[in-house]
Structure formats: structure tokens, C-alpha cells
C-alpha positions as CSV (number, residue, x, y, z in Angstrom):
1,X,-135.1,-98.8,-58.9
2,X,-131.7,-98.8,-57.6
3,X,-132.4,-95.9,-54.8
4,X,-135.4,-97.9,-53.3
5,X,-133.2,-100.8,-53.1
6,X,-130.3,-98.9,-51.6
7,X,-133.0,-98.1,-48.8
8,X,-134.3,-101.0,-48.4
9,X,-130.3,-102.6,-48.2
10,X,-129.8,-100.0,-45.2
11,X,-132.5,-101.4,-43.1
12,X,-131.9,-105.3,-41.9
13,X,-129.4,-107.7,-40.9
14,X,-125.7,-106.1,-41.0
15,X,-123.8,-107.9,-38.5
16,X,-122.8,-105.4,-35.7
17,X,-119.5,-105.7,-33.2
18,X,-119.8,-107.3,-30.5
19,X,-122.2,-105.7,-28.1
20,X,-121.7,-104.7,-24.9
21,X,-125.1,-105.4,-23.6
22,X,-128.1,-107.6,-25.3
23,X,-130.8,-105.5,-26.7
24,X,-134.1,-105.2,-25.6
25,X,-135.6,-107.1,-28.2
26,X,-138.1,-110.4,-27.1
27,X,-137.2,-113.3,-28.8
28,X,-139.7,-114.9,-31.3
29,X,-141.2,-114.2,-34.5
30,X,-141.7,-110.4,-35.4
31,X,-143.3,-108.5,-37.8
32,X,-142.2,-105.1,-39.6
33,X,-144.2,-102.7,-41.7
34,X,-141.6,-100.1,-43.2
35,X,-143.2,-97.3,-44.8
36,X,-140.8,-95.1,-47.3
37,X,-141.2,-91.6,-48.5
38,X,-139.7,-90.0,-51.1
39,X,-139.5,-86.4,-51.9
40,X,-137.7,-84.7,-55.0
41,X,-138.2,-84.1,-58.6
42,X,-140.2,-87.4,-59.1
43,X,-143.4,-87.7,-58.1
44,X,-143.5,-91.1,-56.1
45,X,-146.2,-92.5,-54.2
46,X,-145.0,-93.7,-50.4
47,X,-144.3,-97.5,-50.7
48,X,-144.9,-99.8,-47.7
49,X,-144.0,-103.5,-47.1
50,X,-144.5,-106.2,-44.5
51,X,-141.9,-108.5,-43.4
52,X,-142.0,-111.9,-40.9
53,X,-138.3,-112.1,-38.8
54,X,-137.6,-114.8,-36.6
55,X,-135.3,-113.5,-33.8
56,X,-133.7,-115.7,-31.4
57,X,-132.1,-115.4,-28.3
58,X,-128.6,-116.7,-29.8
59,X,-128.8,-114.1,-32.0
60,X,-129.6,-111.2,-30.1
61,X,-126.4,-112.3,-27.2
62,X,-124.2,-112.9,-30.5
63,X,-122.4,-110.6,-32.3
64,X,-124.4,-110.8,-35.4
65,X,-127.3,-109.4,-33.7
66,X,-128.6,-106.0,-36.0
67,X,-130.9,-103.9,-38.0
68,X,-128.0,-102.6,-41.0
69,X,-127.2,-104.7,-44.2
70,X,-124.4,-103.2,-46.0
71,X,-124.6,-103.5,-49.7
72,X,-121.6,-103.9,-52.3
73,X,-120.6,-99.6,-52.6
74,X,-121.6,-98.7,-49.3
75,X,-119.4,-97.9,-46.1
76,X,-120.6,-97.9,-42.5
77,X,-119.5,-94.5,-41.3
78,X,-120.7,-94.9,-37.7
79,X,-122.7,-96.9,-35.0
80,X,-123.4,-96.8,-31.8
81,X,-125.9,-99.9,-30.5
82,X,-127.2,-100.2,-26.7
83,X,-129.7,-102.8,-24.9
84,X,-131.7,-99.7,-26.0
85,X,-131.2,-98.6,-29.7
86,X,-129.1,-98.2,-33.0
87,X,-127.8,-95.2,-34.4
88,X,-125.7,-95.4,-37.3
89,X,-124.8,-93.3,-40.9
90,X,-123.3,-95.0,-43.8
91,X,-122.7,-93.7,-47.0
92,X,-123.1,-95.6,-50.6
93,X,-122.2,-94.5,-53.8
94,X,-123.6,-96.5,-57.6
95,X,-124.1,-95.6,-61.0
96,X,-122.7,-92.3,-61.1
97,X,-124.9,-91.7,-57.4
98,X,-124.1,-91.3,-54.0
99,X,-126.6,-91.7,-50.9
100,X,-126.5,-90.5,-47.3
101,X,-128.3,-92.6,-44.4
102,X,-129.0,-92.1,-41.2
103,X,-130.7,-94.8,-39.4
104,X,-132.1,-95.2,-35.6
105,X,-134.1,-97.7,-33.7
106,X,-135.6,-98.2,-30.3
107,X,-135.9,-101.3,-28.6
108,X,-138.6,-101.5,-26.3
109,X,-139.3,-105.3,-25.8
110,X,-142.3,-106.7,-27.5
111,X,-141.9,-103.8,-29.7
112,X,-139.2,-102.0,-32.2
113,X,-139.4,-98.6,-33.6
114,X,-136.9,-96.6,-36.1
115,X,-136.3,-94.4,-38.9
116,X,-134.2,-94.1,-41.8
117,X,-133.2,-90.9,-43.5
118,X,-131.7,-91.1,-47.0
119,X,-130.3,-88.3,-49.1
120,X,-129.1,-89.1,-52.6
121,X,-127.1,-86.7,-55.7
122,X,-127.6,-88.3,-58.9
123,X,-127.7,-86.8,-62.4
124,X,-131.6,-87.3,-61.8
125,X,-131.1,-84.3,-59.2
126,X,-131.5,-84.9,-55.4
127,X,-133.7,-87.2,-53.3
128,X,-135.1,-87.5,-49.8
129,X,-136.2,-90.7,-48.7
130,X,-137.6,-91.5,-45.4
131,X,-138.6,-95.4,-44.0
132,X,-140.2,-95.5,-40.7
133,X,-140.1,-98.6,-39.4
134,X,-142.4,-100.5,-36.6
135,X,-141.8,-103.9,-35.4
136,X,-143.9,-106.2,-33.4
137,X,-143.5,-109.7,-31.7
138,X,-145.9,-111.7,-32.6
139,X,-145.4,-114.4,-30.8
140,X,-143.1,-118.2,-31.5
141,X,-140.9,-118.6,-34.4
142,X,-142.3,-120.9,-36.9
């Protein structure tokens, strides 16, 4: 389904600008549960998945350090990334669609929390999807 894959895209691994500070994020293998909502027309059951990261500390002091993957369509409108969090909006627009996102996380250490709202226009009518995301450290990378 192209919108659950549009909100997936808008949740890992952009590459940010260089930050300023490094974020407050423990180095080591994490895990994320990500569970999305969607409200509209369609009835569709809430989704969640589980995924294993392994963050290290070169990553988190470089600038490719983040939580956004921009997708082919899709523009980053705005971001704003501190030892603390991530705010950001993008927009993307496929197959006749366009979507809205606005994403934050918290970095708190051995843990990682976040949302992301997304609002798409499509000839199917409009859609409201919402991921909250937690993240854990789990301990040493594999």
C-alpha cells in the first residue's frame, strides 16, 4: 500500500546537517516498535512492527546521524535536531496523492520516543495516519 510505505519511508535514516551537538542517544544495538494508526474512509486495523538498529558512536557525532528517510517525491520542508530531539515536516506527493508529515522524537539516553503524523488527499478521499514510535537500547551491537 503505497501510503503505509510513505509512513514508514518518513521514519528512519535520512541523513541530517551537520549537528550542532550529539544527541542523546547510547550507542549500541536498539530496538523500535512503531505502532501506526489510520483513520479515514477505510477501515484499517493499527499495524505494528519491530525493528533491531545498531547505532554507533561515529554515527551519532557524524553528520549522517537521523530518524528521516526521504523517499523519491518527497521534500523536507523543515528540521530542527538538538542533543535532545527531532522536529521536522516534509511533504510527498505520488500517484495522483499528496501526504503531509510531521514527525518528533525525544532522545533520552537508553531510550527514544516519537511520533509521526501523516495526512494524505488522494482520489480515495483523505487519511490520518499516526506512528508512535519507542526505542530501547538493548545493549552491544551484534
Amino acid at each position: 500500500m503505497m501510503l503505509r510505505n510513505m509512513a514508514v519511508a518518513a521514519l528512519v535514516a535520512f541523513p541530517m546537517v551537520a549537528l550542532a551537538e550529539t544527541p542523546n542517544v547510547k550507542p549500541g544495538e536498539w530496538e523500535f516498535v512503531s505502532t501506526t494508526s489510520i483513520s479515514g474512509e477505510m477501515d484499517i486495523p493499527d499495524q505494528t512492527e519491530t525493528e533491531r538498529q545498531c547505532i554507533t558512536q561515529e554515527e551519532l557525532e557524524g553528520s549522517e546521524f537521523g530518524f528521516i528517510e526521504e523517499e523519491e517525491g518527497c521534500e523536507l520542508l523543515d528540521e530542527n535536531m538538538t542533543a535532545d530531539g527531532l522536529t521536522y515536516s516534509m511533504v510527498c506527493r505520488a500517484e495522483g496523492g499528496e501526504a503531509t508529515i510531521d514527525g518528533e522524537m525525544r532522545f533520552m539516553g537508553e531510550l527514544i520516543e516519537g511520533s509521526v503524523d501523516i495526512l494524505t488527499q488522494s482520489p480515495m478521499g483523505e487519511l490520518s495516519m499516526n506512528t508512535v514510535i519507542e526505542g530501547e537500547h538493548v545493549g552491544e551491537c551484534e
